[in-house]
C-alpha positions as CSV (number, residue, x, y, z in Angstrom):
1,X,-16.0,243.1,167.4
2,X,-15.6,239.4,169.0
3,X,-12.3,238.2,170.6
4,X,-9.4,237.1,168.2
5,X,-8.5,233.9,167.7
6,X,-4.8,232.0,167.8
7,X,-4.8,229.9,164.5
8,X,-1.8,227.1,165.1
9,X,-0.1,224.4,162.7
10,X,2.0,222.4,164.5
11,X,4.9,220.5,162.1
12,X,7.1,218.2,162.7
13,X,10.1,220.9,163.0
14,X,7.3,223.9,163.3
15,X,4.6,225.7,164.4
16,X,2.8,228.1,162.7
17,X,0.8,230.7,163.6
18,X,-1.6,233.4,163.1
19,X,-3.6,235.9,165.3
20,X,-6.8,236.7,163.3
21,X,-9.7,238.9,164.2
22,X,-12.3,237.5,162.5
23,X,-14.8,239.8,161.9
24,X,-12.8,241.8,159.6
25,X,-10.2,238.9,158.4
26,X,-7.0,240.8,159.8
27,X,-4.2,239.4,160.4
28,X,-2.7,240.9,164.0
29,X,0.1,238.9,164.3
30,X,2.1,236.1,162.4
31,X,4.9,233.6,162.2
32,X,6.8,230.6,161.9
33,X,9.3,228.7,165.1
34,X,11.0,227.1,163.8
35,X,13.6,224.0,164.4
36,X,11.6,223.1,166.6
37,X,12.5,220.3,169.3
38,X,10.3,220.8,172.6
39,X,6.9,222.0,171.2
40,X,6.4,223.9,174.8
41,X,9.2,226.2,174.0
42,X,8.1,226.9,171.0
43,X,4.4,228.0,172.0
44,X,6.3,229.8,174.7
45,X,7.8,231.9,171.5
46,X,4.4,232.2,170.3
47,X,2.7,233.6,173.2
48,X,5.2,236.3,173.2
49,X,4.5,237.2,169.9
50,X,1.1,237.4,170.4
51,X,1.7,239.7,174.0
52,X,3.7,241.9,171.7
53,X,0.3,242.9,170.0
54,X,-0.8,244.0,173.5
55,X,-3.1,240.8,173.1
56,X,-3.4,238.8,176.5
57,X,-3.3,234.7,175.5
58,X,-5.6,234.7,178.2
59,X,-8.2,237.1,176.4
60,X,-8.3,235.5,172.8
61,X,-11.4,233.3,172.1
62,X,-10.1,229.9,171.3
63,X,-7.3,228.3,170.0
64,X,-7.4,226.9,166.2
65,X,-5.7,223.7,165.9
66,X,-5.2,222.6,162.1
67,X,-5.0,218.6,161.8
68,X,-4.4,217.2,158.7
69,X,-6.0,213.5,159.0
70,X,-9.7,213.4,160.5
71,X,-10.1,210.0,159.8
72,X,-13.9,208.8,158.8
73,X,-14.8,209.9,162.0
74,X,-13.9,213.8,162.6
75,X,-15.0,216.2,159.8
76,X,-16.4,218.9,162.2
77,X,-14.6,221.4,164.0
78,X,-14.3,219.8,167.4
79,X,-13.7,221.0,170.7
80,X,-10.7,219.5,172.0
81,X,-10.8,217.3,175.3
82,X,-8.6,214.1,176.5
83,X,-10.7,212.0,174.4
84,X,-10.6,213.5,171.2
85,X,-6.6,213.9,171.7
86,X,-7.0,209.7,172.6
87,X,-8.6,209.4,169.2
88,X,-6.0,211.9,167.2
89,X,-3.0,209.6,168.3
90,X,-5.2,206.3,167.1
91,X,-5.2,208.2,163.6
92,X,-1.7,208.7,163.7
93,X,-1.0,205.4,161.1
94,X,-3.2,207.4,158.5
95,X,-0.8,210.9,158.6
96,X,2.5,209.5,160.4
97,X,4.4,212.5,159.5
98,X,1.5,215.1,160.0
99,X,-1.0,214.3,163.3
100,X,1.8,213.3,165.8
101,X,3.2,216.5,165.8
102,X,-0.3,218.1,165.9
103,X,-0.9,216.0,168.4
104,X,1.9,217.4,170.5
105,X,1.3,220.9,169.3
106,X,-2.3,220.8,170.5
107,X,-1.4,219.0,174.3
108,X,1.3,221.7,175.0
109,X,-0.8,224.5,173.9
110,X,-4.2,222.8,176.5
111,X,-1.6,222.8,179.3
112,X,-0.2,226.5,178.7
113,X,-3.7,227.7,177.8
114,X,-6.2,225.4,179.6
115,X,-8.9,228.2,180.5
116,X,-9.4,228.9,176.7
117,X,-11.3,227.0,174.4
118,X,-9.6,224.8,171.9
119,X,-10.6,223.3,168.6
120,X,-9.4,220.8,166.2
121,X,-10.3,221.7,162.6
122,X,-9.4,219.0,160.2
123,X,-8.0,219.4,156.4
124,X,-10.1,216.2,155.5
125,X,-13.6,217.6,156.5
126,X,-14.9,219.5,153.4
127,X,-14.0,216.1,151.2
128,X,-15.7,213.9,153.6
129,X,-19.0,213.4,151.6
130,X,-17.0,212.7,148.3
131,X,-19.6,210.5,146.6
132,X,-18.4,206.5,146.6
133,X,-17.2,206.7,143.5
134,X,-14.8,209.3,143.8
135,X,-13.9,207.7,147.3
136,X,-13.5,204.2,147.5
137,X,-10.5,202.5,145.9
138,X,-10.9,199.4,143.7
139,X,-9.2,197.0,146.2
140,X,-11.1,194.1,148.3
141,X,-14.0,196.2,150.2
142,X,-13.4,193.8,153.2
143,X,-9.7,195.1,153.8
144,X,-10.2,198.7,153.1
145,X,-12.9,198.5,155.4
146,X,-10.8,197.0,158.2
147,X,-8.1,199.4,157.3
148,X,-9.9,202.4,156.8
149,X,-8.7,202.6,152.9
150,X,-10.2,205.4,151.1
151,X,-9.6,208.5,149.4
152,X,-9.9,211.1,152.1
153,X,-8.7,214.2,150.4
154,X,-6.4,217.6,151.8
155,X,-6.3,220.8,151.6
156,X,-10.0,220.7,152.4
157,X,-9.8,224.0,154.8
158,X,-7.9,226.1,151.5
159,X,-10.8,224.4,148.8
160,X,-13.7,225.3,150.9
161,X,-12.6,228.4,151.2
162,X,-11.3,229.1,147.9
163,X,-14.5,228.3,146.4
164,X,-17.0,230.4,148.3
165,X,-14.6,233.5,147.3
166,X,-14.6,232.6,144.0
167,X,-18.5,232.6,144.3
168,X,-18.6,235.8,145.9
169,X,-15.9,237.3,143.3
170,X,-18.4,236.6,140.9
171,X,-21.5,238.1,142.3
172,X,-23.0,234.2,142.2
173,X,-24.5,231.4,144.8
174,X,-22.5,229.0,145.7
175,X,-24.9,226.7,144.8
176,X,-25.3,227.4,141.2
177,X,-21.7,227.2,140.4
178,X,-19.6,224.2,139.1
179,X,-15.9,224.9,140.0
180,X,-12.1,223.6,139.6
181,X,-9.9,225.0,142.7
182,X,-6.5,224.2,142.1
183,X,-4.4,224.6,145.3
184,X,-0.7,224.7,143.5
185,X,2.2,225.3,146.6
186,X,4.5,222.8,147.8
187,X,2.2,220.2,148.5
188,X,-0.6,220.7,145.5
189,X,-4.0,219.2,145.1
190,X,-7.4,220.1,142.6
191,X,-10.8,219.7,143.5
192,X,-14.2,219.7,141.6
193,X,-16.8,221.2,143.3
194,X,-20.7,221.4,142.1
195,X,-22.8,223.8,144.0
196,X,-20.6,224.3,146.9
197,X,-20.1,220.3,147.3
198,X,-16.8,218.7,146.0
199,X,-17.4,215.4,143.5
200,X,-13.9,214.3,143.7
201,X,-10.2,215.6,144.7
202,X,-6.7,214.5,143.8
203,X,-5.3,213.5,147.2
204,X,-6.5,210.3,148.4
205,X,-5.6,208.5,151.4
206,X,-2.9,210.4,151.8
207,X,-1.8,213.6,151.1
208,X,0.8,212.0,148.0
209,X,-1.9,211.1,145.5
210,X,-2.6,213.4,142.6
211,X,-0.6,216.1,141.2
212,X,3.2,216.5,141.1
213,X,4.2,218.2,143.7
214,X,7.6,219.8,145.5
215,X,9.5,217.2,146.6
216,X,6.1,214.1,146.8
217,X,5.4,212.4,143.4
218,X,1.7,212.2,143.2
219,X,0.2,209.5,141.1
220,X,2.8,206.6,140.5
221,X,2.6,203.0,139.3
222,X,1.9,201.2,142.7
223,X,4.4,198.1,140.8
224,X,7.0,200.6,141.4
225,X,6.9,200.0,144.9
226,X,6.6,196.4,145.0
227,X,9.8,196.5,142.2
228,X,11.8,198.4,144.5
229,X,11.3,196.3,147.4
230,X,12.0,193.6,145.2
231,X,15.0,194.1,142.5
232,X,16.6,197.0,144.2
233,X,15.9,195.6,147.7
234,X,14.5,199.1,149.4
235,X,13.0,198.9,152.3
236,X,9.5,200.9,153.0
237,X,11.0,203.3,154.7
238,X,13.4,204.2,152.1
239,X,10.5,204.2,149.6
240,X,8.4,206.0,151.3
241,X,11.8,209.0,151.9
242,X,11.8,208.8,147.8
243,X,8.6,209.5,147.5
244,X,7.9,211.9,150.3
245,X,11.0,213.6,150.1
246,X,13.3,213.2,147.1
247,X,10.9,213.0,144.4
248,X,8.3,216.0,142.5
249,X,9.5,218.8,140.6
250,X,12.5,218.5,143.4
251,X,13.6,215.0,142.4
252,X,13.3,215.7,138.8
253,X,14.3,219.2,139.0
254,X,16.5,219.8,142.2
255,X,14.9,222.4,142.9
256,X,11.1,222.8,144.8
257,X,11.3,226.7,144.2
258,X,9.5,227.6,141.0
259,X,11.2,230.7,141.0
260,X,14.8,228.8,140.7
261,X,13.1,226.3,138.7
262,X,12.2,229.1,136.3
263,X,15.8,230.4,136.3
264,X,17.1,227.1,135.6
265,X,15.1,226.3,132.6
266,X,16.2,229.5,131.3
267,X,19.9,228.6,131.5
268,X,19.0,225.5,129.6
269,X,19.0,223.0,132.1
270,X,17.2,219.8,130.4
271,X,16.5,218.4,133.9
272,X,14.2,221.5,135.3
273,X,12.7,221.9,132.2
274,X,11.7,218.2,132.2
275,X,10.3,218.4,135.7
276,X,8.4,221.6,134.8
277,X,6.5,219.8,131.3
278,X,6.1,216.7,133.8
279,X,4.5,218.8,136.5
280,X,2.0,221.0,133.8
281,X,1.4,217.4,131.9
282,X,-0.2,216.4,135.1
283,X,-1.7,219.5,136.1
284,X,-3.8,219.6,132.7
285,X,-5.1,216.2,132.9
286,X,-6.2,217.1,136.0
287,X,-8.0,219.9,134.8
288,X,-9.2,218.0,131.8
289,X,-10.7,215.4,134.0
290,X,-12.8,217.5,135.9
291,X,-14.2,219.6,133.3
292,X,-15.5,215.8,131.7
293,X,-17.2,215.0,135.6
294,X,-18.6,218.4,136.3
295,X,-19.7,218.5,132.5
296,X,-17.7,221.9,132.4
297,X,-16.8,224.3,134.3
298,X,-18.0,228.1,135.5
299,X,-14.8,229.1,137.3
300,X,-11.0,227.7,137.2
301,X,-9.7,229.2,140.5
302,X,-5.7,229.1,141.6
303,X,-4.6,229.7,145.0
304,X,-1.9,229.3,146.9
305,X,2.2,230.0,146.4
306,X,2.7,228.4,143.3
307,X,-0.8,229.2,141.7
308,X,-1.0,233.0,143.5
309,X,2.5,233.8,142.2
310,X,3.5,232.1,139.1
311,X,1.9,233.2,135.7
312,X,3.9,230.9,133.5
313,X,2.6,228.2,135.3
314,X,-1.5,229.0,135.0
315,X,-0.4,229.8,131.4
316,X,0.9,226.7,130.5
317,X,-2.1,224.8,132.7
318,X,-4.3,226.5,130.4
319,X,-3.0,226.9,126.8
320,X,-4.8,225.9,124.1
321,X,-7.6,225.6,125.8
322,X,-10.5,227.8,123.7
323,X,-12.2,224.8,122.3
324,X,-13.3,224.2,126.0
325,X,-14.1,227.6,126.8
326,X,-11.0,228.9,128.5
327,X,-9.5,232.0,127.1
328,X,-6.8,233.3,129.3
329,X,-6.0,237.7,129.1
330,X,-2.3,237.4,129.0
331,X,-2.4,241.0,129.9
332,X,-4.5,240.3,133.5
333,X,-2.5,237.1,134.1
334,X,0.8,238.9,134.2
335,X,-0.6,241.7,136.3
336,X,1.1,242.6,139.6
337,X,-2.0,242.7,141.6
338,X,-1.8,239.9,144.4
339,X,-5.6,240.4,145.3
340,X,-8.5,238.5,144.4
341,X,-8.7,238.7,140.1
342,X,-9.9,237.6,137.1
343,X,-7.3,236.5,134.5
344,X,-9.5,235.4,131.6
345,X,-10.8,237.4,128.7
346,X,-14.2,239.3,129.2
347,X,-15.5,237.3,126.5
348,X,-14.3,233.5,128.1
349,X,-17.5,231.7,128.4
350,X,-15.0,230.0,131.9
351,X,-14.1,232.5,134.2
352,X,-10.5,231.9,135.4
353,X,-9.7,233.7,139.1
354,X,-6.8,234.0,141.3
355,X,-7.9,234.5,144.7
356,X,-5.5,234.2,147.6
357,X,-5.9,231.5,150.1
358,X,-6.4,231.9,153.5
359,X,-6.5,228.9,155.8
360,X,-5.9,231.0,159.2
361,X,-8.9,232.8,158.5
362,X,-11.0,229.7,157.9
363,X,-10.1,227.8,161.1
364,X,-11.0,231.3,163.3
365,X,-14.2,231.3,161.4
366,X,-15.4,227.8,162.5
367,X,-13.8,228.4,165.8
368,X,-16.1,231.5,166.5
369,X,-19.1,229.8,165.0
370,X,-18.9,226.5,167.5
371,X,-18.5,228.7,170.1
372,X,-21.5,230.2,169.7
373,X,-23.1,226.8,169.7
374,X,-20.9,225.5,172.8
């Protein structure tokens, strides 16, 4: 059995962590620190958790670092040296509110660990092959090459993963299936995915493009911003709080929990019911959308909180859908189970799966497999 590995996410008021083994997938120890204000503290807090275990930090096999923004450049799991970290804070402009504190996260954890391996595996890496015309934006090609505009994609770690389950639930190669993942939690994206290789994604250059999410918009008029900025006399910061932070299922809802969501609408309230049909109008066109550019669909796969936990929600995503070969068992869908399942009808020519996510996992897969290579 080979060494396990210490899987880290480092926020801007967080870090998150995970000891995995894994051969077997197991989980040995996890957590979140958090309020977090000096990042060496916090690890410090970590380490114990993982000496609790009777793990030495000394003894696991590398350290897992999960960075959000790649860049054009990084899609690879990396080992980490000073001039990756160099390049990590010139990418900062592309995920100001994600890489910093990554960035901080991973120079902390070098100094506390620095006889241990460490490697930077970035959520933008599965979508980095997205053909041209699911990744370049219609804007002048000589500023978005200057600028390095283009649809990058998230969530890259969860969809790769995600979709080689799916395969495997199914008994099937990866490479003969066409697939939706839809990664629904408080940050949300979809993916299309021929043959193991995604065709197109919802997040773009960021990770606020595409579906509605928590408390971020996804797709908006860009003329809202320049109205803002001009008739209500916002600055970019401000607009960029509203739609980070005060907008979603939150801003129309006030509420990011779909369980209180849920509770709400059934009290009547006109404003969470509005932000739940605005979040499942989006959520189907989405769907819609990539049944038309994989020319239909094998598998329909949900993961994460929202998508894991919430059968109203794949319900609604999905109703009416027969005449495109999606018959839902209401029966399965409702089911307890919180393994991998199948919650369409024996007879529904597009399988639809729940499988858990499991990013941790994911990263101390593709640490252990570059350090083979190293």
């Amino acid at each position: 059995m080979s060494q396990p590995v210490l899987v880290l996410n480092s926020g801007s008021s967080s870090v998150k962590y995970r000891l995995v083994q894994p051969d077997t997938g197991e989980s040995l120890v996890d957590g979140v620190v958090e309020r977090v204000v000096d990042y060496r503290a916090a690890l410090q807090q970590v380490f114990d958790a993982v000496s609790s275990v009777g793990v030495s930090t000394d003894d696991v096999m590398a350290v897992g670092h999960r960075v959000v923004h790649g860049g054009r450049q990084f899609y690879r799991p990396t080992l980490i040296d000073d001039a990756l970290v160099a390049k990590l804070d010139e990418l900062a402009p592309l995920a100001p509110l994600h890489n910093p504190p990554a960035v901080l996260g991973i120079t902390e954890a070098r100094a506390l660990l620095p006889n241990v391996p460490h490697v930077a595996v970035f959520d933008t890496a599965f979508f980095h092959n997205l053909p041209a015309a699911a990744a370049e934006y219609a804007i002048d090609r000589d500023v978005a090459a200057q600028w390095h505009i283009r649809r990058y994609g998230f969530h890259g770690t969860s969809h790769q993963y995600v979709s080689e389950q799916a395969a495997q639930f199914l008994g099937l190669p990866l490479e003969s299936v066409n697939q939706i993942v839809l990664h629904l939690g408080n940050g949300a994206s979809a993916s299309a995915i021929a043959g193991g290789r995604p065709i197109d994604t919802s997040m773009g250059m960021t990770p606020m493009e595409g579906l509605v999410m928590g408390t971020r918009s996804g797709n908006i008029d860009p003329g809202i911003i320049m109205y803002l900025s001009r008739t209500a006399g916002m600055s970019i910061e401000d607009i960029d709080v509203l739609l980070n932070r005060r907008s979603g299922v939150s801003g129309l809802g006030g509420a990011t929990d779909f369980r209180e969501l849920h509770k709400r609408m059934n009290e009547g309230d006109a404003a969470a019911q509005l932000a739940y049909d605005v979040y499942i109008h989006r959520l189907r066109k989405y769907i819609g959308g990539y049944l038309a550019l994989l020319g239909g669909a094998d598998v329909i796969t949900f993961t994460a909180g929202v998508g894991e936990n919430d059968a109203a929600v794949r319900r609604d995503a999905l109703a009416g859908l027969l005449a495109l070969g999606i018959e839902l068992d209401e029966e399965r869908n409702l089911s307890p189970n919180r393994g991998p399942r199948r919650i369409s009808t024996d007879t529904s020519p597009v399988s639809v799966l729940v499988i858990p996510t499991n990013e941790e996992l994911a990263i101390a897969r593709a640490c252990v497999d570059l350090c083979k290579v190293a």
